[in-house]
C-alpha positions in Angstrom: 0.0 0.0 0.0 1.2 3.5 -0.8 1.9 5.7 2.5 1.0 8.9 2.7 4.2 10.2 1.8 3.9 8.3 -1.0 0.8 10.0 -2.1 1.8 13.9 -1.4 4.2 16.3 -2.3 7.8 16.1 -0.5 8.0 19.4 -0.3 7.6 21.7 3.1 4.4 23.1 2.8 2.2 25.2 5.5 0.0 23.9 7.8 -3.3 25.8 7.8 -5.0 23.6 11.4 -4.4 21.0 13.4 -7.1 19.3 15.0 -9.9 16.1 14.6 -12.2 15.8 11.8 -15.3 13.6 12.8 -18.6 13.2 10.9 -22.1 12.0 11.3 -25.2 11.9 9.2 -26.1 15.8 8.5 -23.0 17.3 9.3 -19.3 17.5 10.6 -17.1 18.5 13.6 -13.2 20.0 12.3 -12.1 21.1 16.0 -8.4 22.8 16.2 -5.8 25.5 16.2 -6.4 27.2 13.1 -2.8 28.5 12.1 -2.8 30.2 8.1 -5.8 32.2 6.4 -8.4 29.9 4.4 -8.9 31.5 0.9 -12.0 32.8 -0.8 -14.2 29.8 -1.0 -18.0 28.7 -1.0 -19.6 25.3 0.4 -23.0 23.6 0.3 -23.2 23.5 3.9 -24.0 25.7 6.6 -21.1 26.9 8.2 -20.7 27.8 12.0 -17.6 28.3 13.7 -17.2 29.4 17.2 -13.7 30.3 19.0 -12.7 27.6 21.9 -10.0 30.2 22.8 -9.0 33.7 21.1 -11.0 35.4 18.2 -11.1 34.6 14.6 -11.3 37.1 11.8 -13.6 36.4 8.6 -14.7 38.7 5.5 -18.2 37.5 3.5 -18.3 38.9 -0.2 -18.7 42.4 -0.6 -17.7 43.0 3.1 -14.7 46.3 2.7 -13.1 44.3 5.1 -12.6 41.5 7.6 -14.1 41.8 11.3 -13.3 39.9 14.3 -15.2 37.4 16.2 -15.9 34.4 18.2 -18.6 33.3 16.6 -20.1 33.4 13.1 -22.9 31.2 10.7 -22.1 31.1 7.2 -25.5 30.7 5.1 -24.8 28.0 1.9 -22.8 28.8 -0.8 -21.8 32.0 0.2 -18.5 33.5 -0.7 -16.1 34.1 2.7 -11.9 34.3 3.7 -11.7 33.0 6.9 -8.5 34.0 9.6 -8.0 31.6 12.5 -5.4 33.8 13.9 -4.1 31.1 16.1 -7.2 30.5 17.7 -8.9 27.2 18.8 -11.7 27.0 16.7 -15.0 24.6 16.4 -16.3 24.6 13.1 -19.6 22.7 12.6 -20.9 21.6 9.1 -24.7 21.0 8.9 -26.6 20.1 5.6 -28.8 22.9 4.7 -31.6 20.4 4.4 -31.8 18.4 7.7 -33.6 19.7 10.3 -30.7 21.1 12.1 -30.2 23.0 8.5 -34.0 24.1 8.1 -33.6 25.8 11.8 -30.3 27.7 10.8 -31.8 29.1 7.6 -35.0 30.0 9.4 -33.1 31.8 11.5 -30.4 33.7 9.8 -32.6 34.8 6.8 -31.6 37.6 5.2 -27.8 37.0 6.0 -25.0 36.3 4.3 -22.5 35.8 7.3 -23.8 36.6 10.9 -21.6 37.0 13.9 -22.5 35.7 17.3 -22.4 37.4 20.5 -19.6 36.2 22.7 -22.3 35.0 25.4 -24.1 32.8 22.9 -20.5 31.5 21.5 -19.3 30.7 25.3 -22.6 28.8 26.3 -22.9 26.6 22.8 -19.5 25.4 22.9 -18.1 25.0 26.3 -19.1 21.7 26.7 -17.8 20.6 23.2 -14.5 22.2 24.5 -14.2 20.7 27.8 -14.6 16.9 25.6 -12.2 17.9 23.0 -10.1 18.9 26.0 -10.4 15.6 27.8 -9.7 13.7 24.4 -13.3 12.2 24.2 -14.1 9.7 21.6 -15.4 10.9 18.2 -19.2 9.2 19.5 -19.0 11.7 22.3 -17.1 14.6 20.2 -20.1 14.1 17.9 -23.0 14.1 20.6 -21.5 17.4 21.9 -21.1 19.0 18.5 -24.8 18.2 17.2 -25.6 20.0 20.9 -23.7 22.8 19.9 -25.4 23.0 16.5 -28.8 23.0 18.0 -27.7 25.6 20.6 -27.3 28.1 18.0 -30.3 26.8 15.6 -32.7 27.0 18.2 -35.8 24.2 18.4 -35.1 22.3 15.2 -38.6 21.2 15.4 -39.8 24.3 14.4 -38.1 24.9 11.6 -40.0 24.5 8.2 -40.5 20.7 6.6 -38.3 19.1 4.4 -39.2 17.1 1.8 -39.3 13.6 2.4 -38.6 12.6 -1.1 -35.5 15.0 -1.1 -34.1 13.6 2.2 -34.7 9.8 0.7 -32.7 10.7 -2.4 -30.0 12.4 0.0 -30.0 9.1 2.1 -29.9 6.9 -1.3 -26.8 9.2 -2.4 -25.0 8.8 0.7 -25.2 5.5 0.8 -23.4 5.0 -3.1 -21.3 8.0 -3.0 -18.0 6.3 -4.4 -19.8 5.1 -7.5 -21.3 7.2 -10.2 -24.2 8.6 -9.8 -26.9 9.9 -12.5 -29.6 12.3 -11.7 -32.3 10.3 -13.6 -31.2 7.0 -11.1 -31.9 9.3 -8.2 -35.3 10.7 -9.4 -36.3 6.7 -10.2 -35.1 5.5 -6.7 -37.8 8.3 -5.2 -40.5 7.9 -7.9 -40.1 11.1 -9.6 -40.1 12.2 -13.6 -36.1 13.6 -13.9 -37.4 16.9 -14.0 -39.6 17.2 -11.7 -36.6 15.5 -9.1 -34.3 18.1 -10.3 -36.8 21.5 -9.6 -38.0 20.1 -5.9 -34.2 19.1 -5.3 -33.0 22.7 -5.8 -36.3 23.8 -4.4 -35.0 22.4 -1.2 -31.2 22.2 -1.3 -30.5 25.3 -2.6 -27.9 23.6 -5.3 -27.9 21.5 -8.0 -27.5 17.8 -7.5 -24.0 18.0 -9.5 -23.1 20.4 -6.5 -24.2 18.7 -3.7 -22.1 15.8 -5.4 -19.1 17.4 -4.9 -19.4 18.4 -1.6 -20.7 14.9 -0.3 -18.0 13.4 -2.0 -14.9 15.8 -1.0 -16.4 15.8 3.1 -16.5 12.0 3.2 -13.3 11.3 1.7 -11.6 13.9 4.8 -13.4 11.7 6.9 -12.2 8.4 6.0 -8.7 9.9 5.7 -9.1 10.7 9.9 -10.2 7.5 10.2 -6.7 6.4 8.7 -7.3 5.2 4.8 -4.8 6.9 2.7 -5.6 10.0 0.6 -5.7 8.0 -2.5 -8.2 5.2 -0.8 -10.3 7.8 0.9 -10.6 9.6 -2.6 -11.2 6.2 -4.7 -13.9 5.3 -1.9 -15.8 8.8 -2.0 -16.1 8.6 -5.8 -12.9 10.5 -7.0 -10.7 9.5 -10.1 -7.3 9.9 -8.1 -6.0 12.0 -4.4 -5.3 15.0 -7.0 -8.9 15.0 -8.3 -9.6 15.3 -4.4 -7.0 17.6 -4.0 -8.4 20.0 -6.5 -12.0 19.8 -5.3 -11.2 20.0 -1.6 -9.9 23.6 -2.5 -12.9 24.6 -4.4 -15.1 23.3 -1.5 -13.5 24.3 1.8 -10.6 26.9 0.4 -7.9 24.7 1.2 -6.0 21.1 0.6 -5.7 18.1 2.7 -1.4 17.7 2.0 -0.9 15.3 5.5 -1.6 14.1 8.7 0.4 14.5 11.3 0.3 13.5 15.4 -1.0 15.4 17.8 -1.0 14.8 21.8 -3.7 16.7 23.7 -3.9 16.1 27.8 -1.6 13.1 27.5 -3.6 11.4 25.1 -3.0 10.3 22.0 -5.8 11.4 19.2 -6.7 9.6 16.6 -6.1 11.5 13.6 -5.3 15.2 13.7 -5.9 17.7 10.9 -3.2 19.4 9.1 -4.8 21.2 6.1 -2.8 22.8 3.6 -4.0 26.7 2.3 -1.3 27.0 0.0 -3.2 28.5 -3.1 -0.7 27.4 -6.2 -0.9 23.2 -7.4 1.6 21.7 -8.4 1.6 18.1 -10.5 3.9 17.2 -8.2 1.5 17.7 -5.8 0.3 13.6 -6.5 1.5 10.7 -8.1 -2.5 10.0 -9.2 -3.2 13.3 -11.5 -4.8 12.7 -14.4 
C-alpha cells in the first residue's frame, strides 16, 4: 500500500490547522488550532464556527473588510476568507436540508454571514470544548457537536419541513457516493419524472445535484482519511478518479487542501487523527503521483 508520503508532495508546505475531523449523518465537527488564512471559497453547507479560545477574523463577499469574532454562521454557498489567527476554533458543518439546517436558515434569513455574540459563542460550545479537551471519543465529540449546532439553531422542530422525497434521495446518495451517480437514477429511486426530481431538489437544497455531489464526495473522503485510509483510498472510496482529483476539489469546496496528517497529543492522550490542512493557493503536479 502506498503511504502517505507516498501520495503527497515532499516538499515543506504550511500547515493551515491541526485538529480532529469527525462526521455523522447531516453534518461535521473540524475542532483545532487554526494557524494560516483559508482563501476565498463557497460550500454547500452551513457553516458555524465558534472560537474555543481567542478570536477569529472572517470577511463575506462584498464586506470592505474582515471583522473579528468568536462566533459566526455562514449561510450555503456563500463567498467568505476566513482568519484563525491562532485560535482554537469549532467549526460545525450542517446540511442545509436536515432539520438542524431548516432551523439555521430560518433563523439567519436575510444573511450572508452573521456574527455571534460572545455570550451565545461561550454557552454553545463549552461543553464541546471541555470533551475535546479531555480527548473524548469521536461518538462523544459528535453528541456534543450536534448539541452545539442546536444551541445556536434553536428548536429544530420548528423549523419548516423538508421534503421527504428529497431527504430519501440524499439518504440513497449517501449510501453510493463512491460510485457514479446519474440524476435520472436518483429521481427513479424516489419515484419522480427527472425533471420534476431536479426543480424540488434545488427547491429544497438550494444547489444543484452536481453540487451537492461534490461536496458529499470531497467531506467523506476527509473523513475516512481521519479514520486512517490513505488520501488515495479515501478519494477512490468517495467517488474520485485519483487523491489529485480530491486535492483539486477539496480547494474549491473548503478553500484549502488536505497535503498530510500529522500526530497530535492533547492532555496526554494520544488522538486519533489530527488535521493538518494545507491553504497553499498554487498546485503543483507534483503535488500527487495520481493526476490525471
Amino acid at each position: 500500500m502506498e503511504t502517505h508520503a507516498d501520495e503527497l508532495d515532499s516538499r515543506k508546505r504550511p500547515v493551515a490547522g491541526v485538529g480532529r475531523i469527525i462526521g455523522w449523518p447531516g453534518g461535521s465537527l473540524w475542532i483545532g488550532r487554526h494557524l494560516a488564512p483559508i482563501q476565498d471559497h463557497a460550500h454547500h453547507a452551513i457553516q458555524i464556527s465558534l472560537a474555543m479560545e481567542g478570536s477569529f477574523r472572517i470577511q463575506a463577499h462584498g464586506w470592505p473588510e474582515a471583522r473579528g469574532t468568536r462566533g459566526m454562521v455562514v449561510m450555503p454557498d456563500r463567498r467568505h476568507r476566513f482568519d484563525g489567527c491562532g485560535a482554537s476554533v469549532a467549526t460545525l458543518f450542517v446540511e442545509p436540508n436536515s432539520a438542524r439546517g431548516a432551523a439555521l436558515r430560518k433563523r439567519f434569513a436575510g444573511f450572508d454571514v452573521a456574527l455571534l455574540p460572545d455570550a451565545e459563542v461561550h454557552e454553545a460550545v463549552q461543553y464541546l470544548q471541555a470533551q475535546y479537551t479531555a480527548a473524548a471519543p469521536d461518538e462523544l465529540m459528535a453528541r456534543f457537536a450536534q448539541g452545539a449546532v442546536c444551541r445556536i439553531a434553536g428548536n429544530p422542530a420548528m423549523a419548516p419541513s423538508e421534503d421527504p422525497r428529497i431527504t430519501a434521495a440524499i439518504a440513497w446518495m449517501h449510501a453510493r457516493l463512491a460510485a457514479p451517480i446519474r440524476l435520472e437514477e436518483v429521481a427513479l429511486a424516489v419515484h419522480l419524472s427527472p425533471g420534476r426530481f431536479r426543480h424540488l431538489f434545488v427547491a429544497q437544497t438550494g444547489t444543484s445535484l452536481r453540487a451537492w455531489l461534490l461536496w458529499a464526495r470531497v467531506a467523506r473522503a476527509v473523513e475516512y482519511a481521519f479514520q486512517g485510509r490513505s488520501w488515495t483510498e479515501a478519494a477512490h472510496e468517495s467517488g474520485f478518479a485519483d487523491a489529485a482529483h480530491l486535492t483539486r476539489t477539496c480547494r474549491r469546496v473548503f478553500g484549502l487542501a488536505p497535503t498530510m496528517l500529522v500526530p497530535s497529543m492533547l492532555t496526554g492522550k494520544s488522538l486519533p487523527r489530527t488535521m493538518a490542512l494545507d491553504a497553499e493557493q498554487d498546485e503543483s503536479p507534483a503535488s500527487s503521483r495520481t493526476r490525471r
